[in-house]
C-alpha positions as CSV (number, residue, x, y, z in Angstrom):
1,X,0.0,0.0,0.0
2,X,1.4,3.6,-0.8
3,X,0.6,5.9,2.4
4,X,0.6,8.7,0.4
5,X,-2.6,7.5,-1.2
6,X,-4.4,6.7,2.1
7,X,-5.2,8.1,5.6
8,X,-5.9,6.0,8.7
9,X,-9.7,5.6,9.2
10,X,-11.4,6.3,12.7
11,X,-14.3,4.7,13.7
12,X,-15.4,5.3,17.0
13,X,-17.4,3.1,18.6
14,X,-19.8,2.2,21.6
15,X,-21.6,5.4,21.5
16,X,-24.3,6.7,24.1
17,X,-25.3,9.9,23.5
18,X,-26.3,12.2,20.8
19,X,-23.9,15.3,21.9
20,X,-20.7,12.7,21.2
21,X,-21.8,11.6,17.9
22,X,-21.9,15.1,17.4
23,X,-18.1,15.7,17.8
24,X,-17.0,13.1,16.0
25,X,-18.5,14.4,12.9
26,X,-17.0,17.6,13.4
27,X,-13.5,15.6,14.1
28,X,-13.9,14.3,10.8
29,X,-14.6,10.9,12.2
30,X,-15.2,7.8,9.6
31,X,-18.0,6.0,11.4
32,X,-19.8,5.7,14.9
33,X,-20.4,2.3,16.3
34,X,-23.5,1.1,18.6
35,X,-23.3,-2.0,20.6
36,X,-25.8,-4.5,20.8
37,X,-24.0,-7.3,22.3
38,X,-25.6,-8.3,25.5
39,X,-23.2,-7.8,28.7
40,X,-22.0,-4.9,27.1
41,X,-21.8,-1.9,29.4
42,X,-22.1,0.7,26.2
43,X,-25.2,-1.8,24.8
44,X,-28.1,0.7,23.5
45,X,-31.6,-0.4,22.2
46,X,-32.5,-0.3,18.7
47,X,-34.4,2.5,19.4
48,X,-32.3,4.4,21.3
49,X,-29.6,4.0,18.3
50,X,-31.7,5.2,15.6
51,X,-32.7,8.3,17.8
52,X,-29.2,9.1,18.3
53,X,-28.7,8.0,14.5
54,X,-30.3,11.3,13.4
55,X,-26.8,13.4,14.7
56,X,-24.9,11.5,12.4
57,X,-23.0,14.1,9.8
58,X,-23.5,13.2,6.5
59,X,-21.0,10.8,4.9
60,X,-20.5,9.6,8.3
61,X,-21.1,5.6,8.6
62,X,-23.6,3.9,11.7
63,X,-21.8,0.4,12.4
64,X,-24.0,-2.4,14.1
65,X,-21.9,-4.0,16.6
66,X,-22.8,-7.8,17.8
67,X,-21.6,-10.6,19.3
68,X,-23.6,-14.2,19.4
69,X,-27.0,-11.9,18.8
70,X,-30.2,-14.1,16.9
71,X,-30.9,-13.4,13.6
72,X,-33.8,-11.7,14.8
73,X,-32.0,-9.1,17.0
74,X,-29.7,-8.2,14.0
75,X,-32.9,-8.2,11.8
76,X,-34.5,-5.9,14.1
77,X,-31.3,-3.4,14.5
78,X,-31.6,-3.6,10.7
79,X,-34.8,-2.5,10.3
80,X,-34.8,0.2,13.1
81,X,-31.1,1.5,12.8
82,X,-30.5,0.6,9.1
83,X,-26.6,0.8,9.6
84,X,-23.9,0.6,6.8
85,X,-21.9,-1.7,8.2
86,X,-22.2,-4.7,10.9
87,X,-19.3,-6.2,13.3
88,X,-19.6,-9.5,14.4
89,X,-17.4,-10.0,17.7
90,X,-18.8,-13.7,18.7
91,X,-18.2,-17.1,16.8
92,X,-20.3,-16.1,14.3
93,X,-20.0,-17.7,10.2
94,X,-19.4,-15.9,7.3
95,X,-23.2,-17.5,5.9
96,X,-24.6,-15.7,9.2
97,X,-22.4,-12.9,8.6
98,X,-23.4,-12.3,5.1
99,X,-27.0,-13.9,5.6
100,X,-28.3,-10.3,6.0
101,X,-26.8,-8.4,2.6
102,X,-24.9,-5.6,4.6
103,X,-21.1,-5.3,4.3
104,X,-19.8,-6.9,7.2
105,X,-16.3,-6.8,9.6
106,X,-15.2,-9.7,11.4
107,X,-13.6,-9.0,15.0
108,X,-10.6,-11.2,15.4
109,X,-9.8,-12.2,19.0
110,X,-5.8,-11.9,19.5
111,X,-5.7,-11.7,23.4
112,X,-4.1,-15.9,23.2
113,X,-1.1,-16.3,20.9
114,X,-2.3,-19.8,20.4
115,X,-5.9,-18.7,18.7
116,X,-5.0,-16.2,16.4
117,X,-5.8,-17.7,13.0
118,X,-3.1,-16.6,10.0
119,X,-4.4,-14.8,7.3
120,X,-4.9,-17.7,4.8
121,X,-7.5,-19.9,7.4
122,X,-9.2,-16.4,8.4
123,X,-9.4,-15.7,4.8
124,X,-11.0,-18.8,4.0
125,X,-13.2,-19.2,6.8
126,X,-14.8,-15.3,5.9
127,X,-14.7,-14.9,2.3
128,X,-17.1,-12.6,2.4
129,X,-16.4,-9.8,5.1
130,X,-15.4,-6.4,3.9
131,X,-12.5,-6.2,6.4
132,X,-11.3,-7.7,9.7
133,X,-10.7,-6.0,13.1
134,X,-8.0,-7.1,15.0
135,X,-8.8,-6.5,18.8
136,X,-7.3,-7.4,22.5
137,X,-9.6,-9.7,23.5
138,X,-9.4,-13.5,24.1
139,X,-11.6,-15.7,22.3
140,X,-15.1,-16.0,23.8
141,X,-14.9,-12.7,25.7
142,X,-15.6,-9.2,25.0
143,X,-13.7,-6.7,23.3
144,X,-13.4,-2.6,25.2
145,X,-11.5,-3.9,27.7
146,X,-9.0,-0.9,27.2
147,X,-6.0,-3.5,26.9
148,X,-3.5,-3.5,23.9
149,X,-1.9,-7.0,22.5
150,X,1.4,-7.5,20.9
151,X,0.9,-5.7,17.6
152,X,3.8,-7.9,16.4
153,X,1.5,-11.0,15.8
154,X,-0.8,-9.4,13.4
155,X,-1.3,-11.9,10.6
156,X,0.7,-11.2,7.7
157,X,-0.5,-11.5,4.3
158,X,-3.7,-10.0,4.8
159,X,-5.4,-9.4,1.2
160,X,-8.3,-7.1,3.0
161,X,-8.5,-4.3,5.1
162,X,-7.9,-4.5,8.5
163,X,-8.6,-2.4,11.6
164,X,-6.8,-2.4,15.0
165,X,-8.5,-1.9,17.9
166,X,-7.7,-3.1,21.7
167,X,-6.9,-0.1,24.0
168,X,-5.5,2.5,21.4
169,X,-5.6,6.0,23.8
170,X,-4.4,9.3,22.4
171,X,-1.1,8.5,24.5
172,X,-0.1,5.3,22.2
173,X,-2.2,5.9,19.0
174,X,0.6,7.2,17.3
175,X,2.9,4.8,17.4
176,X,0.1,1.6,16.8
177,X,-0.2,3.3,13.4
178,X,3.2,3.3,12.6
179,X,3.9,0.3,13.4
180,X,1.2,-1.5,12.2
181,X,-0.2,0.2,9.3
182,X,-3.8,-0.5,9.6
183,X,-6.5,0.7,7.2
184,X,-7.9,2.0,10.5
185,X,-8.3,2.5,14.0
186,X,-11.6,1.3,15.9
187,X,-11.8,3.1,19.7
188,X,-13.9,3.0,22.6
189,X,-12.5,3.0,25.9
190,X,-9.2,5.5,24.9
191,X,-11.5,8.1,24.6
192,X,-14.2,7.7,27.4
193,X,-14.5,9.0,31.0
194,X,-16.5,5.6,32.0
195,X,-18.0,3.2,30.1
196,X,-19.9,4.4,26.9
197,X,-19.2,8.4,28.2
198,X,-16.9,9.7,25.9
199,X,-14.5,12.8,26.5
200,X,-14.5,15.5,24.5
201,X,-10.9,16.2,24.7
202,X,-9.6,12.9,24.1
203,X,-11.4,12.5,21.3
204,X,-9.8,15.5,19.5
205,X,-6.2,14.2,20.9
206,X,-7.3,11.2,19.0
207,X,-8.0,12.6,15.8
208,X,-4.7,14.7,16.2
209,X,-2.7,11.9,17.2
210,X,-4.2,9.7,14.2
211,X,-3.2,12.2,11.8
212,X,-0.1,13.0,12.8
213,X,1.0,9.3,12.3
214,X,-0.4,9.9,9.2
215,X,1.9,12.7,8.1
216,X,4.8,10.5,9.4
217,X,4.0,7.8,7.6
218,X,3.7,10.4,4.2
219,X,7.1,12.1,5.0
């Protein structure tokens, strides 16, 4: 990939309130995530989501985040929300994945060296999803935990995009982009206060970090 070409996405996901979504399209943000996974501490009903849905900027994509949901919980966060994208965080299959004709990302747990798939098997196992997110958590548990992973053990090879994710704070964004490259950055718990609160001023430290790894990576 020539850098030149390309800037690191942002996403930034489990968002709870209007006022943050807000910011981020002013930041310049890529997309805003909501979480429907059950257990999650930043989980908002399909109702709330599409309320907060209308603060969206425009050009600004609404990701679906789930994790073991039933086809009829995404069905319904389809027809209520009507995202872009999905995320599938549980041991969801690519048929389930792709059963619902939305682009989809497949979370990757990388939390146990001994899990992490190499970019042929994951390849083959989700032929269908748009990208793959890369995040700290160990298989069969939650991702947000605010915990990085060896960045060294990303699968090479990778013929999609990929995002990192996995407690990426203003303090160490910069450097997880240069040394990883990703297509982009997904982020929860760097820039919050307490679960699902975000802060106003780490999210602009964000952005600013993101971009000036950016510029690095140009120069």
């Amino acid at each position: 990939m020539n850098r030149t070409l390309y800037r690191t996405r942002i996403k930034f996901c489990g968002m709870t309130r209007a006022g943050d979504i807000r910011l981020a399209g002013e930041l310049g943000v890529d997309a805003v995530g909501f979480v429907f996974a059950h257990g999650s501490p930043r989980r908002v009903a399909p109702a709330e989501a599409r309320a907060m849905r209308q603060a969206t900027a425009p050009m600004v994509d609404v990701v679906a985040l789930f994790r073991n949901n039933s086809k009829d919980e995404v069905r319904e966060v389809l027809r209520t929300v009507r995202p872009t994208l999905l995320q599938f965080h549980g041991e969801e299959e690519d048929a389930f994945c792709r059963s619902f004709n939305v682009p989809y990302m497949k979370a990757v747990p990388m939390g146990n060296p001994a899990d992490i798939p190499n970019a042929r098997s994951l390849q083959m196992a989700y032929p269908n999803a748009a990208a793959f997110l890369f995040d700290s958590h160990a298989a069969g548990g939650s991702g947000g935990s605010g915990q990085t992973f060896d960045w060294s053990r990303l699968p090479t090879g990778l013929h999609r995009p990929f995002l990192l994710a996995g407690g990426i704070t203003p303090d160490n964004a910069f450097d997880a982009i240069v040394a990883t490259l990703p297509w982009g950055v997904d982020v929860s718990s760097g820039i919050e206060s307490e679960p699902g609160i975000k802060d106003g001023h780490k999210m602009r430290r964000m952005v600013e970090e993101i971009r000036r790894a950016d510029c690095h990576e140009m120069s």
